[in-house]
C-alpha positions as CSV (number, residue, x, y, z in Angstrom):
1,X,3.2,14.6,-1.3
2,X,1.3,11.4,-1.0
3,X,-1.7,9.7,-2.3
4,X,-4.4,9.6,0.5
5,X,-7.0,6.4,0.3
6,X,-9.9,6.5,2.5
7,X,-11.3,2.9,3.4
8,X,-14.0,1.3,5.3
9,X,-17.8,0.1,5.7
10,X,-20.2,1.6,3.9
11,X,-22.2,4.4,5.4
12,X,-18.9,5.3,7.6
13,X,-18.2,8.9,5.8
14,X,-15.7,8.1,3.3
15,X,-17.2,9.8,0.8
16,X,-18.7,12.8,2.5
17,X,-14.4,13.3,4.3
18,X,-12.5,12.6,1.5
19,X,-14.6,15.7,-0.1
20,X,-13.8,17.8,2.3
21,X,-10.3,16.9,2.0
22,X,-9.7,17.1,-1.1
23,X,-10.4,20.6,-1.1
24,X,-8.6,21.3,2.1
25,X,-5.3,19.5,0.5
26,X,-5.9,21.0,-3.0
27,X,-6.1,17.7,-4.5
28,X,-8.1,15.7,-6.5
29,X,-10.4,13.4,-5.7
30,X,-11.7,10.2,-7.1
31,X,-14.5,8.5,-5.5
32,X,-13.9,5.2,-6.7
33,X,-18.3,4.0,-6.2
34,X,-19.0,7.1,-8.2
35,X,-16.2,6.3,-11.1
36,X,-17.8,3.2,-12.0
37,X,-21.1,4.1,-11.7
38,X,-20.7,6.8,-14.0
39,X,-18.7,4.4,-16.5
40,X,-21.2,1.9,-16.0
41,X,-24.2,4.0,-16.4
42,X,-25.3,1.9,-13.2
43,X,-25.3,1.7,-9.4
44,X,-22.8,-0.1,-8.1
45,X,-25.9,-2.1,-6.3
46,X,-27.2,-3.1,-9.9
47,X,-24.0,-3.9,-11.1
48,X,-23.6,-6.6,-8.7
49,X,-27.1,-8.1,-9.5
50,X,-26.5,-8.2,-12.6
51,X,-22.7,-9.2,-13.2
52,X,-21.7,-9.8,-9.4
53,X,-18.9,-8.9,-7.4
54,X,-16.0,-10.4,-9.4
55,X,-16.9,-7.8,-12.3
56,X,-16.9,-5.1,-9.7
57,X,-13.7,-6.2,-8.3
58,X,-12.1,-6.1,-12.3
59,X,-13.3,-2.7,-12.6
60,X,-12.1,-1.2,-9.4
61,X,-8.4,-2.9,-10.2
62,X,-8.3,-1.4,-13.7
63,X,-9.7,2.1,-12.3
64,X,-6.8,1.5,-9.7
65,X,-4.5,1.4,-13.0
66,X,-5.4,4.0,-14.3
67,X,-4.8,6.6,-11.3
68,X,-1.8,4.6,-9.2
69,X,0.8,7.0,-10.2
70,X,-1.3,10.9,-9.2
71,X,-1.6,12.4,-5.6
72,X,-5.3,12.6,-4.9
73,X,-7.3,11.6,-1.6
74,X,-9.6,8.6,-2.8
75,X,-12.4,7.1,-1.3
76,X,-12.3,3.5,-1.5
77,X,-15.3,1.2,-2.5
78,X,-15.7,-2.2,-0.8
79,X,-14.8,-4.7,-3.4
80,X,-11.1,-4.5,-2.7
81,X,-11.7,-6.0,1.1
82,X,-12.2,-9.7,-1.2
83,X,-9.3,-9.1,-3.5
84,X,-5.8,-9.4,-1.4
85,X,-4.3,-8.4,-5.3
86,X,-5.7,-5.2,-5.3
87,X,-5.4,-4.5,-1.4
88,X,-1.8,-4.9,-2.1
89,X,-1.4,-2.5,-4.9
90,X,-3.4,0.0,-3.3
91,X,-0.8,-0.9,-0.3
92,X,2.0,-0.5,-2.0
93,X,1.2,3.5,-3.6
94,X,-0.2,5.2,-1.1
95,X,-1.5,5.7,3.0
96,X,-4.5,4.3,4.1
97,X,-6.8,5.7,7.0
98,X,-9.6,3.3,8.1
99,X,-12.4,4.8,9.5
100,X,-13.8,2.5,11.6
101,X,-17.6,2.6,12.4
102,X,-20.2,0.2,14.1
103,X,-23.4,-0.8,13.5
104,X,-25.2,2.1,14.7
105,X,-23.4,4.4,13.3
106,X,-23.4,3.3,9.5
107,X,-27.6,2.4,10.0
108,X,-27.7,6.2,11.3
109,X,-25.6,7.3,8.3
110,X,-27.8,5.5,5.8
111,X,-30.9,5.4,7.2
112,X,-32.4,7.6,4.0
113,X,-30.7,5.8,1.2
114,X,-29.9,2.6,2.3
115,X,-31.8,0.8,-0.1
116,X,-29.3,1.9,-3.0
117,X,-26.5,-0.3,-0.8
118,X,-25.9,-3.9,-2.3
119,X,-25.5,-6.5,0.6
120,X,-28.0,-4.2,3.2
121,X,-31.2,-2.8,1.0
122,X,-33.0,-6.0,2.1
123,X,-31.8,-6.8,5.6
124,X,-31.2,-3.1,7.2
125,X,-30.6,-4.8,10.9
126,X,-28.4,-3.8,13.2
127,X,-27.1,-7.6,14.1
128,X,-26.6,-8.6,10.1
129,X,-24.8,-5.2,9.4
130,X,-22.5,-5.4,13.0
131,X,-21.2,-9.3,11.5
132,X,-20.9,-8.0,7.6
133,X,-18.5,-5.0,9.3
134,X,-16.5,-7.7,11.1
135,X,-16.1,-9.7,8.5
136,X,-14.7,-7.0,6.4
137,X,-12.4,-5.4,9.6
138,X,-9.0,-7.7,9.2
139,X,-8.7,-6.9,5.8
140,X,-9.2,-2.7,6.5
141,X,-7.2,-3.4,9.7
142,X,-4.4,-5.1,7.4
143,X,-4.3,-2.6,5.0
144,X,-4.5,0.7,6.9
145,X,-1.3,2.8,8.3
146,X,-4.1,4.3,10.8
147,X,-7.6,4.2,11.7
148,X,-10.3,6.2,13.1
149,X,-12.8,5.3,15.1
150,X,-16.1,7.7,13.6
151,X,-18.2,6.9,15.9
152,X,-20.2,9.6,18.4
153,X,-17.4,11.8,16.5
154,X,-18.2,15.1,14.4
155,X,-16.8,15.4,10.6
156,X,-14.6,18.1,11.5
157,X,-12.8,16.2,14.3
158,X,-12.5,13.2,11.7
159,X,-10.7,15.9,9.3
160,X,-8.9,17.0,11.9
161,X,-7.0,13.6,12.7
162,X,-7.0,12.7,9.3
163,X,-4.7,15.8,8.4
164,X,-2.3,15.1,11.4
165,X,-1.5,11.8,10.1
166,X,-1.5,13.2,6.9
167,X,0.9,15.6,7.7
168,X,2.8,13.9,9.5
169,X,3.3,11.2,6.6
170,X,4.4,13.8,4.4
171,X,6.7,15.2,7.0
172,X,8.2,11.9,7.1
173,X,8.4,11.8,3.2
174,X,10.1,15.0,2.9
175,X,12.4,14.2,5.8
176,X,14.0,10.7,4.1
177,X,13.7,12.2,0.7
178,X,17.1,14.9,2.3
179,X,18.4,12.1,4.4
């Protein structure tokens, strides 16, 4: 069994999949946005303001500490796509979908709460989002095993590739672990 991380812009589904799988797969899930924002009493948008992105970055590494060695599905936050250190580790224990969205589709997703989203709440355009998500892609393209392109695509056909590669991945586990 492996350790599923879902990655990529905000507003592409991680969340609302890795849900869905998690119950599917009978594993838990850690929604690593939600983790600190409970610890932190805080949005992860007011955390920023107030104690910027390196802080964030510190507390998604230590959070990554603290569940590196559990199968789960996890939905990845954004702070690790300026950290190669914790792209690594999270490299290194687990498989990694990217689910790759554009523009459009992320405004679409977020059109009713995007002003809880550091980096967009004041600048919710199309052109500012489209170069913030290719600025982030080589890192997501670097450390996925696959990707997804969500676009004009339903949630259920997203889960449904999702658990092939899954599958397959732990087919392939399985498979060297009697060779």
């Amino acid at each position: 069994m492996i350790t599923l991380f879902l990655i990529g812009f905000m507003g592409c589904g991680k969340s609302t999949i890795a849900k869905i799988l998690s119950n599917d797969l009978k594993l838990n899930l850690v929604d690593t946005n939600n983790e600190i924002e409970i610890e932190e009493k805080s949005t992860i948008q007011k955390i920023i303001e107030a104690k910027g992105d390196l802080y964030l970055q510190k507390k998604e590494s230590e959070l990554l500490k603290k569940i590196s060695n559990r199968f789960m599905v996890v939905s990845l936050g954004d702070g690790f796509t300026k950290n190669i250190e914790i792209a690594n580790r999270i490299k290194s224990i687990s498989r990694i979908i990217f689910l790759d969205a554009n523009a459009k589709t992320v405004m679409n997703n977020l059109k009713n709460n995007y002003k809880e989203k550091p980096y967009i709440y004041n600048n919710f355009d199309e052109e500012y989002i489209q170069k913030m998500i290719d600025e982030r892609k080589p890192m997501y393209e670097y450390m996925s095993n696959a990707s997804i392109k969500v676009d004009n695509t339903s949630i259920d056909d997203v889960i449904l590739q999702v658990l092939n590669y899954y599958n397959n991945w732990n087919k392939a586990e399985v498979y060297l672990k009697i060779c």
